[in-house]
N, C-alpha and C positions, 0 to 999 in steps of 0.2 A: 905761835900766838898764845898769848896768856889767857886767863880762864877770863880776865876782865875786860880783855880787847875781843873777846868772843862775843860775851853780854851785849857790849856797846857798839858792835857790829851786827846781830842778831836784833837787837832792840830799832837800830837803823834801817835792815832790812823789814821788821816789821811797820816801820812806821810810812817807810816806802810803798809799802802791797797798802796797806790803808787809804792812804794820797791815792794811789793809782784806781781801790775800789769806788771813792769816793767820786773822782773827775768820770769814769763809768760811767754810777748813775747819776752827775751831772750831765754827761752827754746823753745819755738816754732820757733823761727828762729835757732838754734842750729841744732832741730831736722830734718828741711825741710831742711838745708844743708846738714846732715850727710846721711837721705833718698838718696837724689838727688845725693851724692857721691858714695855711695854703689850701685846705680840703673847702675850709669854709669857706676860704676867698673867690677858690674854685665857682662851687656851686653860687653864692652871692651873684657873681657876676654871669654866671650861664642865665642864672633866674631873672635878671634886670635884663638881660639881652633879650631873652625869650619875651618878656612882658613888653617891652617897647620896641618887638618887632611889628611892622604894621600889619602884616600877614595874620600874625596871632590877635591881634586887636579884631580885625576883621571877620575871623573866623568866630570870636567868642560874639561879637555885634549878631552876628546870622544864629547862633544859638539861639542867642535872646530875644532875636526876633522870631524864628520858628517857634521858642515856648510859648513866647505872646501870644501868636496865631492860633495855636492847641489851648491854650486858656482863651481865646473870642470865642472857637470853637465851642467849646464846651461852655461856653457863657452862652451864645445864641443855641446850641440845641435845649440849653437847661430852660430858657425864655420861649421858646418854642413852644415847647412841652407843657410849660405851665399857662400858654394860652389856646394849649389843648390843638395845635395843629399836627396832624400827624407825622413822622420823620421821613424825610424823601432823599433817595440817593441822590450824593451831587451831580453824577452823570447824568440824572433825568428831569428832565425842565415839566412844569407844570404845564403847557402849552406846546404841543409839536404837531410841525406843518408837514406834510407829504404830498409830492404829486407825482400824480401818474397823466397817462396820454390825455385822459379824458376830467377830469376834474382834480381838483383839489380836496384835500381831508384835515381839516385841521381838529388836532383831537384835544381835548381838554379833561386832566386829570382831576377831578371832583373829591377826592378823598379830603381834601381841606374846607370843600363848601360841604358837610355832611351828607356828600355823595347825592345832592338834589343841586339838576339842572337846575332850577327855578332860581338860583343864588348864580348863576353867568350871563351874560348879557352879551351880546354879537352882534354886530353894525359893520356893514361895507359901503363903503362908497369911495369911490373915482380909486377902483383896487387896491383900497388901502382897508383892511380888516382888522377890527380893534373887538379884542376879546377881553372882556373886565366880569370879573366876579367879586362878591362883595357877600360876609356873614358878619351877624352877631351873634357873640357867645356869652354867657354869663356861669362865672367858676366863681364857687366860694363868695359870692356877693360882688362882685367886681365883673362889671363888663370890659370886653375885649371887642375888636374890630377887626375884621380880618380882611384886605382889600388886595386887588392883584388886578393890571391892566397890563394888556402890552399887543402893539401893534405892530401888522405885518402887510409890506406890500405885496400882489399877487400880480405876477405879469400874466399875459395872458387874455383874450377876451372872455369875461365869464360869463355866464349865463345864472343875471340874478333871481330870476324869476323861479326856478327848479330846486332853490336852495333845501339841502331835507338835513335835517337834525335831529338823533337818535340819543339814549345811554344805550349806552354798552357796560353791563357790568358798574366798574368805578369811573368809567370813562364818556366824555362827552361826545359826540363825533357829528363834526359838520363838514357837509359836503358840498363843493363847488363845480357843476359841473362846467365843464370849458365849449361854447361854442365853438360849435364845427365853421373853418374857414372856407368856403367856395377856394376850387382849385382853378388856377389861372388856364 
């Protein structure tokens, strides 16, 4: 081979390895596009599925209603508070009935009528016992009303006449005793 058929075979070879580096990183940019479209399309569609599953609907609906309930929550203890009622566990009712063999006891939690019987009122009749307490308060120039009724049937034959009613402490306690029945 001549010195010029080397050149022009050389020059060919190079111009060959250039072609070839060039279709390279054309396919490597082909491929990091067609990756990064599929990855997208990917996740796109995992996220539309996810969001218009009704399961997932369902589950975010119960969040937003539990936050709601924790924000009444904390709406009614803040109203509470500011009409100066004191914070009672939810477990425990302002009014709980007990009986035993011999009478009834129904107690009344007074820490909302400033711990004075004299704000409950008790009435029975045909064994039906209605227990109502009623205060007024005034905070910062603004009165408040503070009211609570609630009635209870007592089976039983009672004996109204013995009726005794005590504080105890923060608590009211009235007591029912039960006549005794002649035994057959």
């Amino acid at each position: 081979m001549t010195e010029e058929e080397k050149i022009t075979c050389n020059c060919e070879h190079e111009h060959e390895t250039k072609k070839n580096q060039w279709m390279k990183y054309l396919g490597l940019v082909g491929a990091t596009l067609l990756g990064s479209f599929l990855a997208f399309y990917f996740v796109a569609d995992m996220t539309i599925k996810h969001l218009t599953d009704p399961a997932y609907q369902f589950r975010k609906f119960d969040r937003m209603m539990e936050h709601h309930a924790r924000d009444m929550e904390k709406m009614d203890r803040k109203m509470m508070r500011e009409m100066g009622v004191p914070h009672f566990n939810k477990n425990k009712s302002m009014v709980v009935v007990e009986r035993d063999d011999d009478d009834y006891k129904i107690i009344v939690d007074l820490r909302a009528f400033d711990n004075n019987e004299k704000n409950v009122n008790f009435d029975l009749k045909n064994n039906m016992a209605t227990v109502s307490a009623s205060i007024e308060k005034e905070k910062r120039h603004e009165d408040s009303i503070i009211e609570f009724s609630q009635t209870f049937y007592l089976s039983g034959n009672l004996d109204t006449k013995n009726i005794k009613k005590e504080k105890e402490r923060n608590k009211y306690v009235i007591t029912i005793p039960l006549k005794e029945t002649p035994n057959d």
